[in-house]
LUMVEX-562616 format. One line per 2 residues: number of its first residue (from 0); their letters; for each residue x, y, z of N, C-alpha, C. Coordinates in steps of 0.02 Angstrom, whole numbers, plus 50000, padded with zeros to 5 digits. Layout:
REM residues N
NUM) a) X/Y/Z/X/Y/Z/X/Y/Z ~ ...
END
This chain:
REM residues 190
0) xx) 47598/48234/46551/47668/48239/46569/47684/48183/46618 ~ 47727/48146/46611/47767/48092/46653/47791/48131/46696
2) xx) 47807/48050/46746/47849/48081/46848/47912/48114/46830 ~ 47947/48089/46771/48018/48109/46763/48006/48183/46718
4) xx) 47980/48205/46701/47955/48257/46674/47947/48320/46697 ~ 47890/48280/46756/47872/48338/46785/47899/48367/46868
6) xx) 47970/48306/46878/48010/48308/46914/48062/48358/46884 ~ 48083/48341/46839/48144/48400/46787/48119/48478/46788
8) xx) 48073/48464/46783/48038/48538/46784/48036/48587/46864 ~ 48036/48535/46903/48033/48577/46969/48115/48580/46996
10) xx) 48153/48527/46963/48229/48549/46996/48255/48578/46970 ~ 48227/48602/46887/48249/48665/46835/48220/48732/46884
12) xx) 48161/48720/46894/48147/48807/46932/48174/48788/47009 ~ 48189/48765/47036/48219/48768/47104/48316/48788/47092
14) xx) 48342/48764/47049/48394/48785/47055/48402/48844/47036 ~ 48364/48875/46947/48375/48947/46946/48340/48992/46991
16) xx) 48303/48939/47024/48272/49038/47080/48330/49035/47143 ~ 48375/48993/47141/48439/48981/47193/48513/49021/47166
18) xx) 48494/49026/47077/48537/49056/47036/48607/49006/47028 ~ 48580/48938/47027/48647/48891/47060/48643/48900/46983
20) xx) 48718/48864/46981/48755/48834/46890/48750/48758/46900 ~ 48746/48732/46840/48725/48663/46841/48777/48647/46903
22) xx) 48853/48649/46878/48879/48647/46932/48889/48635/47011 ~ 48868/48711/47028/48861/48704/47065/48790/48684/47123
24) xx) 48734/48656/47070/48706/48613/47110/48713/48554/47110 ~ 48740/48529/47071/48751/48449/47069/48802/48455/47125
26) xx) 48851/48491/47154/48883/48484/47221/48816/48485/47277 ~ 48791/48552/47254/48755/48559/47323/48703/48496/47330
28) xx) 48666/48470/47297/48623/48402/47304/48652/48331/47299 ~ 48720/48330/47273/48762/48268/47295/48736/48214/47235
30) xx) 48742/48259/47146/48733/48205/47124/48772/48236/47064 ~ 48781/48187/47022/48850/48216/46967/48786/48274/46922
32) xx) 48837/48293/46871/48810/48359/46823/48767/48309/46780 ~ 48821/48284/46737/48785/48243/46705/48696/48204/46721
34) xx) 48714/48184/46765/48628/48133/46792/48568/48214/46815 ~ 48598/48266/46827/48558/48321/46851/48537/48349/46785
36) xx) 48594/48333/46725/48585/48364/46675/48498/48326/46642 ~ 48515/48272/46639/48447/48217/46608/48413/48225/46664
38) xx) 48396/48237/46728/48342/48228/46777/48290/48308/46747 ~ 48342/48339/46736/48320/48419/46721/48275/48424/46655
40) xx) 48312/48364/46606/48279/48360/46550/48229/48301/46549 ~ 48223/48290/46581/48161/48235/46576/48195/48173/46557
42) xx) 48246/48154/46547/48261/48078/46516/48303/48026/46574 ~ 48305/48073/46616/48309/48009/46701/48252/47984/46729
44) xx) 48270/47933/46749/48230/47908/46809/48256/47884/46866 ~ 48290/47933/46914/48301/47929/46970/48296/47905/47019
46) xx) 48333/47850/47062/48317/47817/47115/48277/47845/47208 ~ 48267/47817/47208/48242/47854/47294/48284/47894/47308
48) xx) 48325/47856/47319/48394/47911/47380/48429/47975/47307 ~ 48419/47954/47246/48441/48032/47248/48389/48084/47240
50) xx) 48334/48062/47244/48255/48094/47235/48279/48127/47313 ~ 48264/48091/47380/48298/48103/47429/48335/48175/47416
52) xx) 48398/48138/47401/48446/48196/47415/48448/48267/47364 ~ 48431/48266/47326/48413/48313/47289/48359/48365/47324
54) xx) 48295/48335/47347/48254/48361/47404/48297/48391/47455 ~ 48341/48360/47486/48348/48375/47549/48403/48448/47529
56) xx) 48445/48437/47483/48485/48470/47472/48448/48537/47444 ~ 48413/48549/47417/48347/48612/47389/48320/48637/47474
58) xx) 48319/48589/47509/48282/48607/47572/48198/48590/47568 ~ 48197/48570/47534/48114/48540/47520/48089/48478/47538
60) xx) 48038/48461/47553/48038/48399/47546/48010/48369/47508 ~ 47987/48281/47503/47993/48248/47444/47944/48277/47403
62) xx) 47864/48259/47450/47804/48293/47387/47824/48360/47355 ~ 47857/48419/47368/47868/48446/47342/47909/48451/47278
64) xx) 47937/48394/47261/47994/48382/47221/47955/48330/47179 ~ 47910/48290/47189/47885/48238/47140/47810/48236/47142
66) xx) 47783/48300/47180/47705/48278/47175/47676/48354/47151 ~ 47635/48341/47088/47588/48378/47050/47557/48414/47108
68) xx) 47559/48457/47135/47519/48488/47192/47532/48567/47190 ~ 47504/48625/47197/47527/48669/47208/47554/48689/47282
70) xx) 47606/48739/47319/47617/48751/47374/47575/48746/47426 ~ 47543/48803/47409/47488/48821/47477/47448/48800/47458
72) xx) 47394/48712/47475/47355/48694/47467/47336/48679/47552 ~ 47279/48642/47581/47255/48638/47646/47231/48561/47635
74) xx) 47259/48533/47595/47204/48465/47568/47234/48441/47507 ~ 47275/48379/47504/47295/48350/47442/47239/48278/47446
76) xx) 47220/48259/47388/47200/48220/47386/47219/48166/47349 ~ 47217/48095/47349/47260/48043/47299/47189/48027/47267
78) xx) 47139/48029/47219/47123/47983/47195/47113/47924/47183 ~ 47164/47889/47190/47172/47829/47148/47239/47790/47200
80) xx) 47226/47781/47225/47281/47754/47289/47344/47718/47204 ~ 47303/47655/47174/47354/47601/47129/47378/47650/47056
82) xx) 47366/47724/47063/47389/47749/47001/47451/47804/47028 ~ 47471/47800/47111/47513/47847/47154/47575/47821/47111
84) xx) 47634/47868/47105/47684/47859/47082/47727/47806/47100 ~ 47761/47755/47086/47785/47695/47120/47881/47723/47117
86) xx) 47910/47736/47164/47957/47791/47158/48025/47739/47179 ~ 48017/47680/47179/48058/47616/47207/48009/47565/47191
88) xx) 48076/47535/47151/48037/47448/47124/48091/47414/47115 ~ 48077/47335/47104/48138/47274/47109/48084/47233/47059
90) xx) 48158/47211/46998/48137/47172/46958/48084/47102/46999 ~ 48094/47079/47070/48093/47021/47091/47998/47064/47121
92) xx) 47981/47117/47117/47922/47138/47136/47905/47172/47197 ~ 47957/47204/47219/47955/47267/47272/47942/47310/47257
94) xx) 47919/47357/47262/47880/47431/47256/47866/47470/47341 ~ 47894/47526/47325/47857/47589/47371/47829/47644/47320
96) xx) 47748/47661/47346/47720/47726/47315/47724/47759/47380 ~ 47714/47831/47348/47718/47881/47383/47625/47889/47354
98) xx) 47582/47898/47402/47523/47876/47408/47488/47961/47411 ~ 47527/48000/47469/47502/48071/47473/47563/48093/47517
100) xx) 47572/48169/47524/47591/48194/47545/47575/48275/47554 ~ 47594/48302/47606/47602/48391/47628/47674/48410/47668
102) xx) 47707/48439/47651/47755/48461/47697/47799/48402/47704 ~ 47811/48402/47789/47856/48354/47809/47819/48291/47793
104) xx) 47749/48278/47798/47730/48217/47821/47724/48188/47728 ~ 47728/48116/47725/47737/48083/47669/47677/48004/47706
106) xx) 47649/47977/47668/47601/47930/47658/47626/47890/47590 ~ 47675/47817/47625/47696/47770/47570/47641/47686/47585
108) xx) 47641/47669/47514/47634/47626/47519/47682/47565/47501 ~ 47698/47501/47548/47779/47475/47539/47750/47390/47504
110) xx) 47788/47380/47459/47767/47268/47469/47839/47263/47474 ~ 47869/47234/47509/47940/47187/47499/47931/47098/47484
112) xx) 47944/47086/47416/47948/47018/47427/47999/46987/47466 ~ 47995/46939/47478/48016/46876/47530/48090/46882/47523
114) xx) 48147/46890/47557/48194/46901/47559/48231/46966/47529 ~ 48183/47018/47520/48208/47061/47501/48217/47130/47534
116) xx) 48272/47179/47534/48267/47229/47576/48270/47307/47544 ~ 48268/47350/47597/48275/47423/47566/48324/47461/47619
118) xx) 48374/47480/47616/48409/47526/47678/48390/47599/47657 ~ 48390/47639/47695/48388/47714/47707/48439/47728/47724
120) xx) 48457/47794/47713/48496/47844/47766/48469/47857/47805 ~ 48511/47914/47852/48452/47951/47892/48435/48003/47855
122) xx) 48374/47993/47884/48339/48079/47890/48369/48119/47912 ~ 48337/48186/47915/48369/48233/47974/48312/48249/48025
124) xx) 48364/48295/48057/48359/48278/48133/48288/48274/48146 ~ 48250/48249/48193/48174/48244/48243/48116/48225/48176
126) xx) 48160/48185/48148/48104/48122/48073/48090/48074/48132 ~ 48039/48032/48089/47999/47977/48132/47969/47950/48069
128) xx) 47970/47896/48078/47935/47837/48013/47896/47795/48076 ~ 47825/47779/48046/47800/47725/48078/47758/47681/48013
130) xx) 47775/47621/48036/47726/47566/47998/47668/47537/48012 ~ 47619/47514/47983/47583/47465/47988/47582/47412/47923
132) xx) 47578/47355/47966/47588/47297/47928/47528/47266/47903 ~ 47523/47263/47862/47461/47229/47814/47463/47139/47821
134) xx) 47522/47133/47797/47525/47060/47775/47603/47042/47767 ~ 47609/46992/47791/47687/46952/47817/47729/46984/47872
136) xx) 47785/46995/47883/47831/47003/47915/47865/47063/47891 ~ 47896/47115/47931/47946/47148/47902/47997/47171/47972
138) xx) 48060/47152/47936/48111/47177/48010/48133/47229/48001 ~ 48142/47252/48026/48171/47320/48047/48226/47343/48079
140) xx) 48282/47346/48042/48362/47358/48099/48365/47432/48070 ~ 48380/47452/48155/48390/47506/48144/48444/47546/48172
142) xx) 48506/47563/48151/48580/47582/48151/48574/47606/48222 ~ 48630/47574/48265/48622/47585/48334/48587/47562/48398
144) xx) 48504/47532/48367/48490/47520/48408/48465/47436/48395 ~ 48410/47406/48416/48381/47325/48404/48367/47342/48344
146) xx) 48341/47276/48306/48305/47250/48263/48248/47207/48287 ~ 48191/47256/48267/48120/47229/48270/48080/47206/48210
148) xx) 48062/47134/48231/48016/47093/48177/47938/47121/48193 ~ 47894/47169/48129/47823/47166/48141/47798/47147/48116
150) xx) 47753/47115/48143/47694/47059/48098/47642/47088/48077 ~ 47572/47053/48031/47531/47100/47991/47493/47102/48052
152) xx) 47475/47157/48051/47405/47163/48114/47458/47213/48168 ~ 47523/47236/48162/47572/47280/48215/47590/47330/48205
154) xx) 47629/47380/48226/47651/47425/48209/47706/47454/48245 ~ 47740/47499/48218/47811/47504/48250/47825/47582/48222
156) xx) 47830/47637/48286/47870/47702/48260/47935/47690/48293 ~ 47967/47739/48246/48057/47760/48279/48062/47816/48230
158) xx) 48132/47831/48287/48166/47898/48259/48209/47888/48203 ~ 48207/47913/48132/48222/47905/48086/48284/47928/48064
160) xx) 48306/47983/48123/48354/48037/48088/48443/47981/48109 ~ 48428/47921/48103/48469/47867/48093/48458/47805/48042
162) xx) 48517/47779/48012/48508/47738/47962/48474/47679/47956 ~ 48429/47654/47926/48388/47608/47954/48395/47559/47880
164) xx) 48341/47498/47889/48330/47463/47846/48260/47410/47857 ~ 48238/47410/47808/48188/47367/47789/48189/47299/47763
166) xx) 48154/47243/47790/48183/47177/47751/48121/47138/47772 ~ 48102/47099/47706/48046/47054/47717/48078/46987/47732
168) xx) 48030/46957/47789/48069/46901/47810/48000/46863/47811 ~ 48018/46791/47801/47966/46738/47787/47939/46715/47723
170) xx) 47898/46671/47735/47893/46657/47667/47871/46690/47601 ~ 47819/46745/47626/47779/46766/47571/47779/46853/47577
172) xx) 47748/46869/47544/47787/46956/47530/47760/47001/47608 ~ 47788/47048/47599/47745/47087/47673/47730/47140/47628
174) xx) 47662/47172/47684/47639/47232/47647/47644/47273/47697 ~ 47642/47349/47689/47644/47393/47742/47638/47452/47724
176) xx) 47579/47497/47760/47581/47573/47751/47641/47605/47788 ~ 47686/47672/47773/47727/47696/47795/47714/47779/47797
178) xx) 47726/47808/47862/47731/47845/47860/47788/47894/47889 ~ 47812/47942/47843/47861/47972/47879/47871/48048/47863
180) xx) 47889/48083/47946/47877/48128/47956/47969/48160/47955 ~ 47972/48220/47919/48051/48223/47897/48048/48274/47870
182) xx) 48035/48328/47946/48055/48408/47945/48127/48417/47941 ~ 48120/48442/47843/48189/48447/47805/48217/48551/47840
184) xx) 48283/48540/47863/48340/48574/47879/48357/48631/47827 ~ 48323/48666/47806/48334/48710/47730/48424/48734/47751
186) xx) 48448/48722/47676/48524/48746/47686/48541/48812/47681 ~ 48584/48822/47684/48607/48907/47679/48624/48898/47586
188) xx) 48614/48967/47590/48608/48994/47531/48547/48985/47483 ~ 48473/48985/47538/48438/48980/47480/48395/49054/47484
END
């Protein structure tokens, strides 16, 4: 079974154990009927942010929504770090995997080629992303406050539950583990 597959399958049983109508979850997760309709059936492939919001809007978070795992496990393991789901990519050769995850906490792996970027929303409230940089440069503006350049060999946490962005700067691609912690707000009515 494919990511888009076996993604449809968990936002098919998350909405009927919510008893929502297509309807009315495509309000409650902030994405039209239609695209919920094909995510449900297996024939989307969904971008980050509405993978994101669809999560957030269920009250779950991401591994729960895209990773083969059962609930109550004490121990996920990745196998295969280069076979992790690549859940964001750019024709020009950007990629983020989602590497492992439990709960709030998520384990990505990021490349941005050379002039290229990624913005976020925020999280919610008391998230935290921190990086380490492998290789090149990556800046970091983050809504409200500075913009910090980290180099490979650095690292950089902040509070996430503000809009941020990612951007490779210099000549050659940057690499970077990411991690982020993004104790999701469960909504009413579930």
């Amino acid at each position: 079974m494919g990511a888009s597959e076996s993604v449809g399958i968990v936002v098919r049983a998350e909405r009927k154990e919510r008893g929502w109508s297509l309807d009315r979850a495509a309000t409650r997760l902030g994405v039209s009927r239609r695209l919920l309709t094909q995510i449900e059936s297996g024939s989307a492939n969904p971008s980050l942010s509405t993978l994101l919001s669809i999560a957030n809007g269920f009250g779950i978070d991401l591994t729960s929504l895209v990773a083969d795992t059962p609930d109550a496990v004490d121990a996920v393991l990745q196998p295969d770090n280069d076979a992790a789901a690549v859940l964001w990519s750019t024709d020009a050769g950007s990629r983020a995997q989602l590497l492992v995850g439990m709960g709030p906490l998520e384990m990505w792996s990021w490349r941005l080629e050379p002039g290229e970027s990624k913005r976020s929303d925020a999280h919610s409230t008391n998230s935290l992303e921190a990086l380490i940089v492998t290789a090149g440069h990556v800046e970091v503006d983050i809504d409200g406050g500075e913009t910090r350049t980290v180099a490979a060999g650095q690292s950089l946490i902040f509070s996430a539950d503000v809009g941020h962005e990612y951007r490779s700067v210099g000549e050659r691609a940057a690499d970077f583990h990411l991690a982020v912690f993004d104790p999701i707000d469960s909504p009413a009515g579930r």
